[in-house]
C-alpha positions in Angstrom: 0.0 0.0 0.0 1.1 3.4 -1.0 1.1 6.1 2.1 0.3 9.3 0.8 2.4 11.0 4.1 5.4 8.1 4.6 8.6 8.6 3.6 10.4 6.1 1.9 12.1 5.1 5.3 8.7 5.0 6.5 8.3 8.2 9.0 6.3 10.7 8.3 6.3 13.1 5.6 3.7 15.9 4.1 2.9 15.5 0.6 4.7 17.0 -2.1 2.0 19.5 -3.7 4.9 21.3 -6.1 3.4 21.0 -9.1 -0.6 21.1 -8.2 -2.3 23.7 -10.1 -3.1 27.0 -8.0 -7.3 26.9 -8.1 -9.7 29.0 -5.8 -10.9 26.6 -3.0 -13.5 27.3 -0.6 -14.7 24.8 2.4 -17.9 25.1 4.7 -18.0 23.6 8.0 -20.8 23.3 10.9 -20.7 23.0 14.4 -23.6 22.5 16.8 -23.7 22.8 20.4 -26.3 21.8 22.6 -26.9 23.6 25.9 -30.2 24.6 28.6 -32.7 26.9 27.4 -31.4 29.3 30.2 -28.2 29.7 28.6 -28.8 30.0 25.5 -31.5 32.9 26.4 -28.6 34.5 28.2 -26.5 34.4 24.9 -29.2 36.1 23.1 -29.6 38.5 26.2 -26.2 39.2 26.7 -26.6 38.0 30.0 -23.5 35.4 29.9 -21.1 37.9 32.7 -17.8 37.1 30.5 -19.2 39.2 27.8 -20.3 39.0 23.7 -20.0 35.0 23.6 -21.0 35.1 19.8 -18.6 38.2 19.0 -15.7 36.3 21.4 -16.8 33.1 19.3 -15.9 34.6 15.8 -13.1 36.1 16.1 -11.5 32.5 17.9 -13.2 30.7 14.9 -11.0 33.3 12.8 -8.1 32.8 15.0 -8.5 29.1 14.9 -8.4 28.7 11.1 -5.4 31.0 10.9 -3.5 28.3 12.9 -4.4 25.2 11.4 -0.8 24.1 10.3 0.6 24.4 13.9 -1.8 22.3 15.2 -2.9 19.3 12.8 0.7 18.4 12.0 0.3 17.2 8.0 -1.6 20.7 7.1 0.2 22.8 4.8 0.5 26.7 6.0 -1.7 28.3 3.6 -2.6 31.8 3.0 -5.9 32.1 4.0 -7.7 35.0 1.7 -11.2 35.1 3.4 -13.0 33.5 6.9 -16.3 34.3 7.7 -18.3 32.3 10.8 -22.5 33.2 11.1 -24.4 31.8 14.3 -28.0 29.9 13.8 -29.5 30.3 17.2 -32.1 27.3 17.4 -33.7 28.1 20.4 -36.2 24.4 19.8 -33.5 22.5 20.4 -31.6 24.9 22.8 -28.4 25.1 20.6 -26.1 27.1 18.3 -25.2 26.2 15.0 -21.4 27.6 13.7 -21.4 27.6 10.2 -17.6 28.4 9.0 -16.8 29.4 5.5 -12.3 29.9 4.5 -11.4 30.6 1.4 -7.9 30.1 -0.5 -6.4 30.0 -4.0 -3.7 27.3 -3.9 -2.7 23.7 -4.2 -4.3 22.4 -1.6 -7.9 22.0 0.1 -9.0 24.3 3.1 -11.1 21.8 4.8 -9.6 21.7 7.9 -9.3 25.2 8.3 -13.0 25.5 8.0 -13.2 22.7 10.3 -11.1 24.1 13.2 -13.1 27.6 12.7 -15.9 26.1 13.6 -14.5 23.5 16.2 -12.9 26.6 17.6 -15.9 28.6 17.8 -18.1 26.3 19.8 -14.8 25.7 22.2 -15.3 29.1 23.0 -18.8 29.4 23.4 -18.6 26.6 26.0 -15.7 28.5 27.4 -17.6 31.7 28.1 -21.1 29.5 29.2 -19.3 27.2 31.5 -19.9 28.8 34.6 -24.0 28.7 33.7 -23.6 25.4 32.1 -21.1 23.0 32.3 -23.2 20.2 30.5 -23.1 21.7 27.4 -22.3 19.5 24.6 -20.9 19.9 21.1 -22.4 17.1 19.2 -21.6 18.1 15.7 -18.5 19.1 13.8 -18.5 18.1 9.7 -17.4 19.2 6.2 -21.2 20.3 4.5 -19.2 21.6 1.1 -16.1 22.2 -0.9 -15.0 23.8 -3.8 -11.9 23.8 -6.0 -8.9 21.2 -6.3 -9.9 18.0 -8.3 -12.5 17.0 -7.0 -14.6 20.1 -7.9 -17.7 21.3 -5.8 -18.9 19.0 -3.5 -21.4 19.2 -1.0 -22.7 17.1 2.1 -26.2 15.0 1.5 -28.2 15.4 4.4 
């Protein structure tokens, strides 16, 4: 079997993208966490006595995707050229929904930025709630679309 991230004396290695063609990619993620009505009506009234847990929330989403390659250790560094995180507060099944969206143009995808925005995001809103609501639970984080690279745009059957 042929490792795509072995060396030939069999340690790790990230892949050779050299001669990939530079193409526009874009990624979408979503994370959902769960919490008590209670807290999430103190999100929506501001009520939560660290502060702005949504406006705290995007910018470590931001943060998060601008770190990727230091943390998952076969990333490539790329040069992120847009990230932009929106909040769906579903107050029928007491939770918030992250969607992520990072763009790119390069050789390689940006799914896992996208994926630690939103990973990130929902961290931090736990973070801030904690003190209200240390049950809360983040019970989703997944790739809904992607665009650019060879496998074109793709998105996530629900």
């Amino acid at each position: 079997m042929d490792f795509t991230h072995i060396n030939d004396q069999g340690r790790a290695k990230m892949v050779d993208v050299t001669v990939k063609d530079d193409t526009v990619r874009v990624a979408r993620a979503r994370a959902a966490i769960s919490m008590q009505s209670e807290t999430l009506q103190l999100i929506i009234s501001g009520g939560i006595k660290k502060g702005d847990v949504l406006g705290v929330a995007q910018v470590a989403g931001i943060m998060g995707a601008k770190q990727t390659a230091h943390l998952i250790p076969m990333c490539h560094p790329l040069l992120i050229t847009s990230v932009d995180i929106c909040f769906e507060l579903d107050e029928s099944n007491n939770r918030v929904i992250i969607i992520s969206e990072v763009k790119t143009t390069g050789k390689t995808g940006i799914e896992m930025e996208a994926l630690i925005a939103a990973s990130i995001a929902a961290l931090t809103i736990y973070d801030m709630c904690k003190s209200v609501d240390r049950w809360m639970r983040i019970e989703t984080v997944e790739l809904i679309e992607k665009q650019g690279g060879k496998s074109g745009h793709v998105r996530r059957e629900d």
